[in-house]
C-alpha positions in Angstrom: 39.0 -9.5 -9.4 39.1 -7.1 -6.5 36.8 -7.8 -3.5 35.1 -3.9 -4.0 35.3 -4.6 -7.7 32.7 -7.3 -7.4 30.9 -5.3 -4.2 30.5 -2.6 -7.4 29.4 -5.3 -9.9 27.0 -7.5 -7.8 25.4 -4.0 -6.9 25.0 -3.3 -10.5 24.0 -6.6 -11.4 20.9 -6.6 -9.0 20.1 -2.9 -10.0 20.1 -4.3 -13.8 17.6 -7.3 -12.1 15.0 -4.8 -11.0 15.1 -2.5 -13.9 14.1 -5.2 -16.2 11.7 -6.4 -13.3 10.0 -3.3 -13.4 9.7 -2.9 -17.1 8.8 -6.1 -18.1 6.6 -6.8 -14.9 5.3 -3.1 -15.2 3.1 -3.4 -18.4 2.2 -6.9 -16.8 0.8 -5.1 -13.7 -0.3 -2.8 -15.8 -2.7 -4.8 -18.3 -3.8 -6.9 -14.8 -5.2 -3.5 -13.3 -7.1 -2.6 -16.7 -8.7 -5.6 -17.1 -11.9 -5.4 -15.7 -12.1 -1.9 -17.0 -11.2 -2.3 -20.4 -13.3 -5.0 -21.5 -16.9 -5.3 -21.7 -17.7 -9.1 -22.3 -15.7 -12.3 -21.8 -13.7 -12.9 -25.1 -12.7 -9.6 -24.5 -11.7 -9.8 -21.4 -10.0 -13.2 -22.4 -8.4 -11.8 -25.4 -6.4 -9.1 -22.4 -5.6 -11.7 -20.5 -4.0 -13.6 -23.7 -2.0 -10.8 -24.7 0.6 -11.8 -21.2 -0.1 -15.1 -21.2 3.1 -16.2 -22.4 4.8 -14.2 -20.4 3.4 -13.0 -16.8 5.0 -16.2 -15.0 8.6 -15.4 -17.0 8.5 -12.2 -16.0 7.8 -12.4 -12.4 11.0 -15.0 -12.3 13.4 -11.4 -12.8 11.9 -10.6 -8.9 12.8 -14.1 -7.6 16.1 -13.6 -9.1 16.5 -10.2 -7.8 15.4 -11.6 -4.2 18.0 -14.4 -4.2 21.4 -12.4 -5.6 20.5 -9.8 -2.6 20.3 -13.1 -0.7 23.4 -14.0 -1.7 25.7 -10.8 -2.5 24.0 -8.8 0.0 22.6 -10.9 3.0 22.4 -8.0 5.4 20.5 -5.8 2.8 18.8 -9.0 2.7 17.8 -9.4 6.0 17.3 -5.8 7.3 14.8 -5.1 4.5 12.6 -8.3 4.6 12.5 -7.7 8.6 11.6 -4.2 8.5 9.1 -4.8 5.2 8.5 -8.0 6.3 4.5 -7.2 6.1 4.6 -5.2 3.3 6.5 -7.7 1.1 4.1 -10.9 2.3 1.4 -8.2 1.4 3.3 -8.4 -2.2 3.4 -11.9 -2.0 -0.1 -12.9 -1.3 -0.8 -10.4 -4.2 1.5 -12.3 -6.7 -0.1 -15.9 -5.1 -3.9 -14.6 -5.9 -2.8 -13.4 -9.6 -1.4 -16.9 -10.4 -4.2 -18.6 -9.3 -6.4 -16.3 -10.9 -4.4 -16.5 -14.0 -4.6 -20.3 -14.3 -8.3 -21.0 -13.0 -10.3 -18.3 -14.6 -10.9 -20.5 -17.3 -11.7 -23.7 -15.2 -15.2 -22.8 -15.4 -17.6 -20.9 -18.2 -19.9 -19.6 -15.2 -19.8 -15.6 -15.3 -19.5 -15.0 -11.5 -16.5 -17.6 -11.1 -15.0 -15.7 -14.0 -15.4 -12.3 -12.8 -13.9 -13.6 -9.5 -10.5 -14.3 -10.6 -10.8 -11.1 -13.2 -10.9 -8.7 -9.7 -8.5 -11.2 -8.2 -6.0 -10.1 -10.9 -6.7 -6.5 -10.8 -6.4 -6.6 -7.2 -3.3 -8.7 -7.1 -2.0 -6.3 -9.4 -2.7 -3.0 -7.9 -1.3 -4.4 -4.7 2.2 -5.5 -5.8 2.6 -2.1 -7.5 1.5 -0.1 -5.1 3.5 -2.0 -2.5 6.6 -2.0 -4.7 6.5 1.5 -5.4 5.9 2.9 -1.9 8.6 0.5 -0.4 11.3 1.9 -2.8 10.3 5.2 -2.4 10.9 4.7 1.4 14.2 2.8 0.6 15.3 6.3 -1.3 13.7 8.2 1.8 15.2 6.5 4.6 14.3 4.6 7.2 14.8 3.6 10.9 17.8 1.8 10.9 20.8 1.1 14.2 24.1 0.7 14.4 23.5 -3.1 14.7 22.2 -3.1 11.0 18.6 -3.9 12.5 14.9 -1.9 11.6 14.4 0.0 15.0 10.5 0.2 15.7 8.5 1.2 18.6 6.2 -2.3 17.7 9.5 -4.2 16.6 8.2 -4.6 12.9 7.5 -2.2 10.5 3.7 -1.9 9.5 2.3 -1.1 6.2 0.9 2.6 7.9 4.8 3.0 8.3 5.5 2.4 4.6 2.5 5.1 3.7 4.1 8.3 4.7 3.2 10.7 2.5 6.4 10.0 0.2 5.8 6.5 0.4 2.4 6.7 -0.9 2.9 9.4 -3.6 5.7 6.8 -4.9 3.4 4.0 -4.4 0.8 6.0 -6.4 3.1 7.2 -8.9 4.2 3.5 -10.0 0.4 2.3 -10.3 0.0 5.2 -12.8 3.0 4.5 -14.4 2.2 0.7 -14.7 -1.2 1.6 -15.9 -0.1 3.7 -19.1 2.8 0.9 -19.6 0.0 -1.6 -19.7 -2.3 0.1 -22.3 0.4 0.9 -24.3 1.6 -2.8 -24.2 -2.3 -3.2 -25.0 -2.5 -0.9 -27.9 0.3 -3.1 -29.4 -1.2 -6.2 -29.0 -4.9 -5.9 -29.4 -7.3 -5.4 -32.6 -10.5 -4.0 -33.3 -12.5 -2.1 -30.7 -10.2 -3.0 -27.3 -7.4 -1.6 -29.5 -9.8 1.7 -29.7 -10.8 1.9 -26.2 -7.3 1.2 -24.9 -5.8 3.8 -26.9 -8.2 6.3 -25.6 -7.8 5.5 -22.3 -4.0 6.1 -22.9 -4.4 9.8 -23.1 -6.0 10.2 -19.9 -3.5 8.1 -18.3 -0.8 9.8 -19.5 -2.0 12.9 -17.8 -2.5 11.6 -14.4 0.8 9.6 -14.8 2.8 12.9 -15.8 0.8 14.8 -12.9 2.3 12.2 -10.3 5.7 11.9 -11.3 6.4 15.2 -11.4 5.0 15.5 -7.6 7.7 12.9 -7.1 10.4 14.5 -8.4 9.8 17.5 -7.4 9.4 15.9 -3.6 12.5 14.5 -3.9 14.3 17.2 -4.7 13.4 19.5 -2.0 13.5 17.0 0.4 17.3 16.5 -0.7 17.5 12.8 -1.4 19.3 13.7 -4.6 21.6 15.7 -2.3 23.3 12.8 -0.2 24.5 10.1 -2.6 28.5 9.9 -3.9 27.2 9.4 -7.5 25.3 12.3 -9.1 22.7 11.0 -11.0 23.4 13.7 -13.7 20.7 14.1 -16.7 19.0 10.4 -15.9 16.1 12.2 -13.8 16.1 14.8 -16.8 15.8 11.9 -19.2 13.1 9.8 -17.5 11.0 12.9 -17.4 11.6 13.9 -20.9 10.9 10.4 -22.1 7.5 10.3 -20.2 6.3 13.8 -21.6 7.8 12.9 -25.2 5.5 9.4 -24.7 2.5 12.3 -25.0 3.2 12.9 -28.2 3.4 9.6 -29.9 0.2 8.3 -27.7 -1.7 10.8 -28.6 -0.3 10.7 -33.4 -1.0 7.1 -32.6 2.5 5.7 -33.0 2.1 3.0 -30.7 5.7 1.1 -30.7 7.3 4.3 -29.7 4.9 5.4 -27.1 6.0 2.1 -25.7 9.2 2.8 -25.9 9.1 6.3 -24.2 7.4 4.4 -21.0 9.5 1.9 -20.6 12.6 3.9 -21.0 11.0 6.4 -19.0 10.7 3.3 -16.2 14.2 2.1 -16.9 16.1 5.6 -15.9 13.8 6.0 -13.0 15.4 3.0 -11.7 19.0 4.1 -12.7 18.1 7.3 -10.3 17.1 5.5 -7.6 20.1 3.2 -7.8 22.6 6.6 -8.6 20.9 7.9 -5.6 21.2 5.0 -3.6 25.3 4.5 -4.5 27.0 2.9 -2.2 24.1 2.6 0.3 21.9 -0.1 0.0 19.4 1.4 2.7 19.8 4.4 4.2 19.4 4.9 8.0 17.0 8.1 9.0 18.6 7.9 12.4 22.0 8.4 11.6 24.1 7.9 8.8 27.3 6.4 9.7 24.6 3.5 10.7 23.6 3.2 6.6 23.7 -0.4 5.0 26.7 -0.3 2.3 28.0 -2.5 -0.3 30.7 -2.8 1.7 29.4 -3.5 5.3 26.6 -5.6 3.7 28.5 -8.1 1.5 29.3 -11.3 1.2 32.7 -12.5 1.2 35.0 -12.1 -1.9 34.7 -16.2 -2.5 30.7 -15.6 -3.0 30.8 -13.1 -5.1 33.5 -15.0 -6.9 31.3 -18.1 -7.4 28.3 -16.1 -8.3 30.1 -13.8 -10.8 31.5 -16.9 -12.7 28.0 -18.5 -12.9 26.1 -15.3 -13.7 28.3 -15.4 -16.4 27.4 -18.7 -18.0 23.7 -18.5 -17.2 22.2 -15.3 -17.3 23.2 -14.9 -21.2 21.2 -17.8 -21.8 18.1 -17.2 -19.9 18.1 -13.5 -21.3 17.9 -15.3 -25.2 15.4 -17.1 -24.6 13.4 -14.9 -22.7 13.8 -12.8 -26.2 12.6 -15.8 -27.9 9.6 -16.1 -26.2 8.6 -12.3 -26.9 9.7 -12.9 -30.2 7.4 -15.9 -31.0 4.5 -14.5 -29.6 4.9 -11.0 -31.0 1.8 -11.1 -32.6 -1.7 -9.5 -32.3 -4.5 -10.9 -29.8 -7.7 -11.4 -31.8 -10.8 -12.0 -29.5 -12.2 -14.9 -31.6 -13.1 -17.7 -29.1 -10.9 -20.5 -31.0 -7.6 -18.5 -30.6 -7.7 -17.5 -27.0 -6.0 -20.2 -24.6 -7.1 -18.3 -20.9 
């Protein structure tokens, strides 16, 4: 294999890890932010927590592997953007930390204050990784300070969080919390019975509307700024498609045809990411400052004999932790009932 053959393949290979990060992470955010809403007494509030509890610590794995093949394919993507976010992501971090904990020792204890603790501490952790995600890939499409020695430039040598919340950064920080929100009570409405499956499927209609409201400020920010403009691959109708799949996502929220609702969202989220990535192609981050000083897939790689490695044993292990990953959704496709002796959180 050519070395820009797997400089094009490692780039699509991470773009493919944060697409199914975001999807299957998103509904996980998503039910973490509703759940001191949604529920009005403990089982119920157990019984949300239930419906990802086979799955929230699988699904956070498809960031760590994300993390470690920009590590490896890309280690001056790698270390320009953990730099220059460097508090933004330990901001995501701590947010990740707080929802395990909260995850595993909400239960410790039947007292209603420590309970209600660790509920807010996974609403918070929750709406802090999304919002952080969100604004710090809307700033990756946007551009930021970079020089020609591959390094963040800053007047205070890092780059703060008030740097990451322009006003695009925070309208795409904004626009992913609402978009993990509706993914979340759509996952709900699949997963739920009885009056939480009512009351999340109400909620889905007004959270559509904000949801739609926000990501069409997006795109339409995007496009007159001209970020769409400067990028080798066009990304054709996948902008079209992920707003037609959010508005067609209406419609089946509101005839109550809940498996396809979900669907909608989360291909909605999926070619999102494919336009960021089209828009991205071949830059990994764009410099604002100049851009024959952008970070490429071919000024950022690693040599030819990484990728090499790394492409043979994607190859043997990413088929097998993708089946059982599908296993695991598979055996616990089933409702969430809010009777005490089923619920293991």
């Amino acid at each position: 294999m050519s070395y820009e053959f797997l400089q094009i393949l490692w780039f699509i290979l991470i773009a493919v890890l944060w697409i199914g990060f975001f999807f299957l992470e998103g509904f996980d955010f998503g039910v973490g932010m509703l759940l001191p809403f949604l529920s009005k007494k403990d089982t119920e509030r157990r019984a949300i927590i239930n419906s990802i509890g086979s799955a929230w610590d699988g699904n956070e794995v498809w960031l760590l592997t994300a993390g470690g093949a920009t590590f490896a394919a890309f280690p001056h993507w790698y270390a320009t953007m953990f730099s220059g976010f460097y508090l933004a992501l330990f901001l995501l971090l701590v947010g990740l930390i707080i929802r395990g904990i909260a995850f595993e020792y909400r239960s410790k204890d039947a007292n209603p204050k420590w309970r209600s603790t660790f509920d807010w501490m996974i609403a918070v952790g929750s709406f802090l990784a999304a919002l952080l995600l969100g604004t710090a890939f809307a700033n990756l499409a946007k551009g930021v300070p970079i020089g020609a020695d591959m390094n963040y430039v800053s007047p205070n040598g890092i780059m703060t969080v008030i740097g990451l919340l322009n006003p695009y950064g925070l309208i795409g920080g904004l626009t992913t919390v609402a978009i993990f929100l509706l993914h979340g009570a759509n996952f709900l409405s699949l997963k739920l019975e009885g009056k939480l499956h009512e009351r999340v499927n109400a909620l889905s209609k007004k959270l559509w509307v904000v949801t739609v409201v926000l990501y069409l400020v997006l795109g339409v920010y995007t496009y007159i700024t001209g970020f769409y403009a400067r990028n080798i691959v066009d990304p054709g109708i996948a902008p079209i498609a992920a707003v037609a799949f959010l508005l067609i996502s209406g419609y089946f929220i509101n005839q109550k045809r809940e498996g396809w609702a979900f669907i909608m969202v989360s291909l909605n989220i999926v070619f999102t990411q494919i336009t960021f990535f089209l828009m991205m192609f071949p830059n990994v981050m764009i410099s604002s400052l100049n851009p024959a000083w952008n970070l490429t897939i071919y000024n950022a790689s690693s040599s030819q004999y990484t990728l090499t490695v790394m492409s043979i044993i994607a190859l043997i292990f990413v088929p097998i932790v993708l089946v059982y990953q599908g296993w695991t959704y598979y055996m616990f496709r089933k409702r969430i009932s809010s009777d005490k002796k089923s619920l293991v959180y």
